[in-house]
N, C-alpha and C positions, 0 to 999 in steps of 0.2 A: 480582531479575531482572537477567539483562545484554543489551544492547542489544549488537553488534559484529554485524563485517561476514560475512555469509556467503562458508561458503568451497568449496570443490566434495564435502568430504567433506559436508558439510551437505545435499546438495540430495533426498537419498533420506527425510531428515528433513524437511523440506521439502513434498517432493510426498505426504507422510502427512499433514499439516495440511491441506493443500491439497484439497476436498472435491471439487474438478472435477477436479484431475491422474489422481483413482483412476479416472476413466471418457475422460479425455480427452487420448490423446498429443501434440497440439498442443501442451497446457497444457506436459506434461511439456518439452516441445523448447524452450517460451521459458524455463521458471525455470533448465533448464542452459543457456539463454544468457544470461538475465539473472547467476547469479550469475558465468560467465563473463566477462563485461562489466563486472562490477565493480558492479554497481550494486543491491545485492540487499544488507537487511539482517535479523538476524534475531533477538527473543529467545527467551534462555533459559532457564528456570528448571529447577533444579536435572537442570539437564546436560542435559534435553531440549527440543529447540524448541517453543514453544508459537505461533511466529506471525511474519510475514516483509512485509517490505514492499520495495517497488520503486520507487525513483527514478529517471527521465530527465530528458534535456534535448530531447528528440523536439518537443514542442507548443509550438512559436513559438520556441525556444530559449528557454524558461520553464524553471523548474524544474517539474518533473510528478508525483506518486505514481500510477504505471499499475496497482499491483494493493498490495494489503491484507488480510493474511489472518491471523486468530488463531483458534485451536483451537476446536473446540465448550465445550468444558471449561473453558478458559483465561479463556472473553469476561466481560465485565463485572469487572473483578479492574485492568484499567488498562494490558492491554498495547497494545490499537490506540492508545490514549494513549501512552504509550512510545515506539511504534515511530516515529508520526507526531512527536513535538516531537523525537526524534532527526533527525529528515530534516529540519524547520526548522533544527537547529541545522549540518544538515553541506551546506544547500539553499548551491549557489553562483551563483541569481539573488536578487535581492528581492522575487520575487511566488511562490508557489509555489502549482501547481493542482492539481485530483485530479475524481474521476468518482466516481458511484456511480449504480444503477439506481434508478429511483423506487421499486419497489418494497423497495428497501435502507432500514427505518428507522432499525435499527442504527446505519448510517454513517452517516444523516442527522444524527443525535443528535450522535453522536458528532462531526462537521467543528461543529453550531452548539456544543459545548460548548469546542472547542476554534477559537472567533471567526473562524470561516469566512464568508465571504459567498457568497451563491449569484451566480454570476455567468454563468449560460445553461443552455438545454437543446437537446440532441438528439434529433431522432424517427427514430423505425427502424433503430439500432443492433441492438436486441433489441426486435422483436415486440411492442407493448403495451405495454413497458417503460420510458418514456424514458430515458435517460440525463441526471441532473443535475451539472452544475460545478459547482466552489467553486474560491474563490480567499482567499489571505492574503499580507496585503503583508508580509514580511518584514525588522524592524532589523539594521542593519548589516553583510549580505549584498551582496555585489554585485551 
């Protein structure tokens, strides 16, 4: 698997992983801004993307992961693992945050296996859904 930066030829790969961009042109409008912006990573195994993740600096001037996405096929095999200790390693605050819906147990699993702490929720983002934080203090980051 390679971890690198998404580039614009990438982004049609991209919104095919992407299970909301097939129904959602929103979606599509921010990943060609995110990867526009610089801030959009993605792996690949054997030459195809299996999965992309999104860092800002948007929430509090924190480091943020806003979206996380690995293939139906790809999951459990270690790539949201990947993609995420890739963003701690290139993350240029010392705390770095992310979201997931409550209903997401996937991600839940996945931020405690990877020494998250839950650190709030939001009501009414999505309908029934809360929205849970996590946070991880980051070494040696500024």
């Amino acid at each position: 698997m390679k971890i690198s930066k998404a580039k614009k030829s990438d982004i049609e790969a991209i919104i095919s992983v992407d299970h909301v961009a097939a129904h959602d042109e929103s979606r599509r409008r921010h990943i060609c801004e995110w990867v526009s912006g610089d801030s959009t990573i993605v792996a690949v195994v054997d030459d195809a993307v299996v999965g992309y993740a999104v860092l800002e600096y948007t929430f509090f001037s924190q480091g943020f992961i806003s979206m996380l996405i690995v293939a139906e096929a790809s999951r459990r095999k270690g790539v949201g693992t990947a993609l995420v200790s890739h963003l701690e390693e290139i993350c240029k605050t010392e705390k770095l945050f992310t979201s997931t819906n409550e209903s997401n147990e996937p991600m839940q699993a996945l931020m405690q296996s990877m020494s998250y702490e839950p650190s709030g929720v939001v009501h009414n983002l999505d309908d029934g859904d809360p929205e849970l934080f996590y946070f991880k203090k980051l070494k040696g980051n500024r």
